[in-house]
C-alpha positions as CSV (number, residue, x, y, z in Angstrom):
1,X,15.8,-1.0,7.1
2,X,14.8,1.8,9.4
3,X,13.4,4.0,6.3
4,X,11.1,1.0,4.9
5,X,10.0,0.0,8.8
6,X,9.1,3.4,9.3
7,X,7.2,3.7,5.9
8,X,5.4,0.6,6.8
9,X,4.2,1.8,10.5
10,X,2.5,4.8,9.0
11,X,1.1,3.2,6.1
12,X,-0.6,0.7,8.6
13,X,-2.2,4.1,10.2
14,X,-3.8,4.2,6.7
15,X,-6.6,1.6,7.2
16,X,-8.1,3.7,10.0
17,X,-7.9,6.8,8.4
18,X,-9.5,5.4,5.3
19,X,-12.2,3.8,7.1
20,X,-12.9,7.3,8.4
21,X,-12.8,8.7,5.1
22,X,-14.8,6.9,3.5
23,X,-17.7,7.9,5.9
24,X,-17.2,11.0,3.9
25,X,-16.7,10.5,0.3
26,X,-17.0,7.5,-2.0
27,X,-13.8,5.7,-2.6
28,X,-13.1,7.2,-6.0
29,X,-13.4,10.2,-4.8
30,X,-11.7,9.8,-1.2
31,X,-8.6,8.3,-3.6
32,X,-8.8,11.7,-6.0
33,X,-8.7,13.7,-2.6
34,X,-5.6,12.0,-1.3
35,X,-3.3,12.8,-4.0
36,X,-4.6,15.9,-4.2
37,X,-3.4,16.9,-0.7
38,X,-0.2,15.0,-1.6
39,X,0.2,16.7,-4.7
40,X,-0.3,20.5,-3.1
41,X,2.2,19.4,-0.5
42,X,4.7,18.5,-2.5
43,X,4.5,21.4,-5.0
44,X,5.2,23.7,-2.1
45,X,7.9,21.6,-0.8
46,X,9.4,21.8,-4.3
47,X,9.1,25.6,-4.9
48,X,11.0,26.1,-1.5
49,X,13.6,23.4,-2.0
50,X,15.5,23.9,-5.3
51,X,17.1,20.9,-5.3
52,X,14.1,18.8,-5.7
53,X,13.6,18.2,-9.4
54,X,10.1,17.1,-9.6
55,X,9.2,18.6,-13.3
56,X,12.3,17.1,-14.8
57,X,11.5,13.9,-13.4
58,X,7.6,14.4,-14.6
59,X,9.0,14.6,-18.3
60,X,10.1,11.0,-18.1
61,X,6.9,8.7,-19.9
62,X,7.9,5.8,-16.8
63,X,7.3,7.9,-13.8
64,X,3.6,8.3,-15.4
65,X,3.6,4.1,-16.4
66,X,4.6,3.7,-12.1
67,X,1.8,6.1,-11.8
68,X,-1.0,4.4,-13.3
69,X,0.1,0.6,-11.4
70,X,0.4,2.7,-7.8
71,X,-3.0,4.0,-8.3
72,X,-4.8,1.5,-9.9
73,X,-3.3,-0.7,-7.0
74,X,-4.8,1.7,-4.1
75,X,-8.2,2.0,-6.1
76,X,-8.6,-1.5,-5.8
77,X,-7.3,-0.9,-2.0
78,X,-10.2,1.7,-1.2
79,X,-12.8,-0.2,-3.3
80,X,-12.6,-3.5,-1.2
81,X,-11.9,-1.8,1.8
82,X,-14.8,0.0,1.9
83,X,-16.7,-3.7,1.1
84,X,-14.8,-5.6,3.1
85,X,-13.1,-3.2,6.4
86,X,-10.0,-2.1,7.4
87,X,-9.1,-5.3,9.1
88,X,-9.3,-7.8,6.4
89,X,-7.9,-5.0,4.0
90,X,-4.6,-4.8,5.9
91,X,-4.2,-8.5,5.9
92,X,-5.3,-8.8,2.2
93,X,-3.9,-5.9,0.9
94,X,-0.3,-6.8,2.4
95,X,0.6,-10.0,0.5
96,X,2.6,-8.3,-1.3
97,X,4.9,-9.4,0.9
98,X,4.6,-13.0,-0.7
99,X,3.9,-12.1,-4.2
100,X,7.0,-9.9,-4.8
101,X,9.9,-12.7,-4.4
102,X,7.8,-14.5,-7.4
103,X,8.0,-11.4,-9.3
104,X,11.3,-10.4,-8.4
105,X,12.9,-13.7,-9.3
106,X,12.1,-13.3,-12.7
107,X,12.4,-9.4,-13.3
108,X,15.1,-8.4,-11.2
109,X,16.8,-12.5,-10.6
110,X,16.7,-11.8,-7.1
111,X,17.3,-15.4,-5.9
112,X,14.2,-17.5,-4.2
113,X,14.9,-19.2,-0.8
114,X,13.3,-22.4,0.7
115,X,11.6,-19.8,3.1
116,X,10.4,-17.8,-0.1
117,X,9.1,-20.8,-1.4
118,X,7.3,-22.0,1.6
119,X,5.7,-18.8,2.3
120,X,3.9,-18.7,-0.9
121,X,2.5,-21.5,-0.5
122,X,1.1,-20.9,2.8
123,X,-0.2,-17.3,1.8
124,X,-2.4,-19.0,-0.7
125,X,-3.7,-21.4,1.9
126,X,-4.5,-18.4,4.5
127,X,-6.0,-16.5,1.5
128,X,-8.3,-18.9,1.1
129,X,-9.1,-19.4,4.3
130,X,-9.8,-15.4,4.7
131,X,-11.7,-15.5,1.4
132,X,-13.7,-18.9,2.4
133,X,-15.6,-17.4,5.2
134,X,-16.8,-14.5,2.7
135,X,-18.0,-16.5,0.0
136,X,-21.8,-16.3,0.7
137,X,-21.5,-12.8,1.1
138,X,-21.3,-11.3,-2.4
139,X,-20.3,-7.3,-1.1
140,X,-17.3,-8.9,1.2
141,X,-16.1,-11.7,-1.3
142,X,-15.8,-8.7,-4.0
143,X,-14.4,-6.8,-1.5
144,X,-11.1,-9.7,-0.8
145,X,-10.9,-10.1,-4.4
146,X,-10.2,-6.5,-4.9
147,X,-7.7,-6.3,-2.3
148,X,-5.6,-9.4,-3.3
149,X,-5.8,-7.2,-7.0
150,X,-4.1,-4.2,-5.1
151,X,-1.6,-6.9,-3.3
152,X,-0.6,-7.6,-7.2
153,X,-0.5,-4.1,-7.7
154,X,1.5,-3.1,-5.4
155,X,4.0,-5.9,-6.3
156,X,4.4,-4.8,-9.3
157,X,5.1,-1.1,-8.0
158,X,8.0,-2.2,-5.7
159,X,9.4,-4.5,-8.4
160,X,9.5,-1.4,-10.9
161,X,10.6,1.0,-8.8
162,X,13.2,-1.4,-8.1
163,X,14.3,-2.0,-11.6
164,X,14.0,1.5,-12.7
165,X,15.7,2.7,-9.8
166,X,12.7,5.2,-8.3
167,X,14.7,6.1,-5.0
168,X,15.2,9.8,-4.5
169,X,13.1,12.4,-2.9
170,X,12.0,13.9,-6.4
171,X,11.2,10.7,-8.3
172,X,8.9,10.2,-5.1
173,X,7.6,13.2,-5.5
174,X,6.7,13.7,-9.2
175,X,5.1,9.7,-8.8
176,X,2.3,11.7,-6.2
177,X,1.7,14.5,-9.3
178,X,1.7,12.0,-11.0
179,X,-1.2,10.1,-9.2
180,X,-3.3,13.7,-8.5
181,X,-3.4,14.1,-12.1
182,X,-4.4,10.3,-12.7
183,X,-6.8,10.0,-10.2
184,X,-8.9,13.1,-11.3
185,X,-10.8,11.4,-13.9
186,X,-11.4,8.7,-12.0
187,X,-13.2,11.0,-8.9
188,X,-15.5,12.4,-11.8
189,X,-16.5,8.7,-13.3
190,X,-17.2,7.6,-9.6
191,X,-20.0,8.9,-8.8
192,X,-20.9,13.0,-7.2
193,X,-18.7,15.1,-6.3
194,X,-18.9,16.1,-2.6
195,X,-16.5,18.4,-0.7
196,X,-18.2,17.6,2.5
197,X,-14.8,15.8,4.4
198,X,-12.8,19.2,3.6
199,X,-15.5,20.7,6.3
200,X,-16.1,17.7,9.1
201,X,-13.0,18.0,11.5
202,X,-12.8,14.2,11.9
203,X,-13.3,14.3,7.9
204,X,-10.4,16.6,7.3
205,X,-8.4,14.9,10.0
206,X,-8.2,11.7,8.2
207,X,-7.9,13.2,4.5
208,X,-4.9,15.4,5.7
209,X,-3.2,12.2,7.5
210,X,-3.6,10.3,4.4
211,X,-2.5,13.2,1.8
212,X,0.8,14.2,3.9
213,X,2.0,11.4,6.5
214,X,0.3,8.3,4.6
215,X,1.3,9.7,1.0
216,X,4.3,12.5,1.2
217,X,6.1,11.1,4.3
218,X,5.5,7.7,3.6
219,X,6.2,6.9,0.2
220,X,9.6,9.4,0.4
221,X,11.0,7.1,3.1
222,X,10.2,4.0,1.1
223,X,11.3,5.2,-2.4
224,X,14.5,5.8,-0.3
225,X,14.7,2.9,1.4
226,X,14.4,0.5,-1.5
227,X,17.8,1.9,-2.7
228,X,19.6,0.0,0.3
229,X,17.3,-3.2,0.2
230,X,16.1,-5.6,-2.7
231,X,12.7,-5.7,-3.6
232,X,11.8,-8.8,-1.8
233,X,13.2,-7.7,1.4
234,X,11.3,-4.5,1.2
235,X,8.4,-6.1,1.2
236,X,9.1,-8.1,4.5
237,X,10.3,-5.1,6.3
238,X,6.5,-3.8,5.6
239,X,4.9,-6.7,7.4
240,X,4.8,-4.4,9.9
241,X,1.8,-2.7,8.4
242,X,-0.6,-5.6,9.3
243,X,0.4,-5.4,13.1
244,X,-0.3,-2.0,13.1
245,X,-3.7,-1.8,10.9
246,X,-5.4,-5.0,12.2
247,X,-4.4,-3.5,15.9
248,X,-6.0,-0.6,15.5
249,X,-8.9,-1.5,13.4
250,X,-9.7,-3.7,16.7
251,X,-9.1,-0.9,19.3
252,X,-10.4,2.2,17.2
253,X,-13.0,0.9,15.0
254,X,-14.1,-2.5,16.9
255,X,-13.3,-5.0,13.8
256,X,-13.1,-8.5,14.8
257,X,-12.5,-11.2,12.5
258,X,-14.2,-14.7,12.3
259,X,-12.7,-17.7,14.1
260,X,-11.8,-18.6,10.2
261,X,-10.4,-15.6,9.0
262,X,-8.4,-15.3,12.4
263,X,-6.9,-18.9,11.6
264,X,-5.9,-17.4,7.8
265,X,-4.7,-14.7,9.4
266,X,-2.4,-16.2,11.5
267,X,-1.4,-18.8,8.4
268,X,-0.7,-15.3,6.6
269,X,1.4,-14.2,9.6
270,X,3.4,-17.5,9.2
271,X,4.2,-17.1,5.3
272,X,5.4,-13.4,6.0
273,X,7.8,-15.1,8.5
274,X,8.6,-18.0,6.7
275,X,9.3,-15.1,3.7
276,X,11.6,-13.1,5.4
277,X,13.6,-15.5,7.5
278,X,15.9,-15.8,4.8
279,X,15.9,-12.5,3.3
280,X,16.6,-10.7,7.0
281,X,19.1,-13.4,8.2
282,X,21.5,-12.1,4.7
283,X,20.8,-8.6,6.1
284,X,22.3,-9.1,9.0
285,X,25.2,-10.7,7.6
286,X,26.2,-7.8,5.2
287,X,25.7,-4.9,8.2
């Protein structure tokens, strides 16, 4: 539990940092620039530690299937985000955490619950209540949409990594290759190519907290986690994200929400517990 908590603290950092970024570079390109720092850390980490066997694991045709749903899923992430704002993109962004027993039930037959059950049903309600107060803005409504796309996304992801068993440090680490290499293409189709955060220090600050904690750090401890916890429980544990992102989106960046969007908010908040009540309370039981 303690891996996937601490995954999900720094991966709430990330709205902040890609708020920054984008200040810098357009979202294709801030993605492309990620994985790119990602991808030169982990090289070196693999050149020094012997025992991690990224290229073997980059010769099997999944890691690059994983590849393509992870990115496209963040894509969608940095797209909206930069529509939308880091607030409403960690809330968004994060129901996951109600998608994934759906999913899960019928890929991996992890059982539902009554709280599983109750807590899609009221993520659907505080989506649209989020969504509803958007609507006659066209940039912002676009902007929700693509973030409940890379919710799906990143559903998907945890379910498959949970099937296919994606859990040590290598697998991790060939999935950010991986995503370097995938994400090129998509830097060039997006618009000019700009170097410009590599030489602002607040630009650089947030690319290389994105590329190493955000991506390296982050996605190692998760990867890892998931071996201990089903997939649905993984995703409660990282309901901790929307603490941390809509907290410091309010105290760093000075987001605030609409009296609407607060109330789906907080019915979001209530699905995620009504999600994991079940999920946490078996937990316990087994440790």
């Amino acid at each position: 539990m303690a891996l996937t908590t601490g995954a999900g603290i720094i991966w709430g950092t990330s709205f902040v940092a890609i708020t920054v970024g984008l200040h810098y570079a357009n979202p294709y390109l801030l993605l492309f620039e990620r994985f790119l720092v990602a991808g030169v850390a982990v090289v070196v980490i693999g050149v020094f530690r012997k025992s991690t066997r990224i290229w073997s694991e980059l010769r099997k045709p999944w890691v690059w299937a994983i590849g393509v749903v992870y990115m496209s899923a963040f894509l969608s992430q940095f797209v909206g985000q930069g529509l939308a704002g880091a607030s409403l993109a960690s809330l968004l962004s994060n129901l996951f955490v109600v998608f994934t027993p759906i999913v899960a039930y019928f890929v991996l037959k992890e059982q539902p619950n009554r709280g599983a059950t109750l807590g899609v049903v009221m993520g659907v309600v505080g989506v649209l209540l989020v969504y509803s107060s958007s609507l006659g803005s066209g940039g912002t409504a676009v902007g929700d949409l693509l973030l409940i796309c890379s919710a799906l996304g990143y559903t998907v992801f945890i379910v498959l990594s949970k099937k296919l068993g994606v859990s040590s440090l290598s697998s991790s680490f060939a999935l950010i290759v991986v995503m370097a290499v995938e994400s090129a293409p998509v830097a060039l189709a997006g618009g000019p190519i700009s170097v410009a955060s590599f030489f602002q220090p607040e630009g650089l600050g947030a690319l290389l907290w994105l590329g190493v904690p955000c991506t390296v750090v982050a996605l190692a401890m998760f990867t890892k986690g998931l071996s201990y916890t089903g997939a649905s429980q993984s995703a409660v544990l990282l309901l901790i994200e929307i603490i941390v992102g809509v907290g410091l989106s309010y105290f760093l960046l000075g987001e605030t929400l609409t009296p609407v969007q607060w109330l789906g908010a907080a019915v979001i908040g209530f699905s995620i517990l009504a999600s994991s009540g079940t999920a946490l309370g078996k937990h316990r039981a087994k440790t």
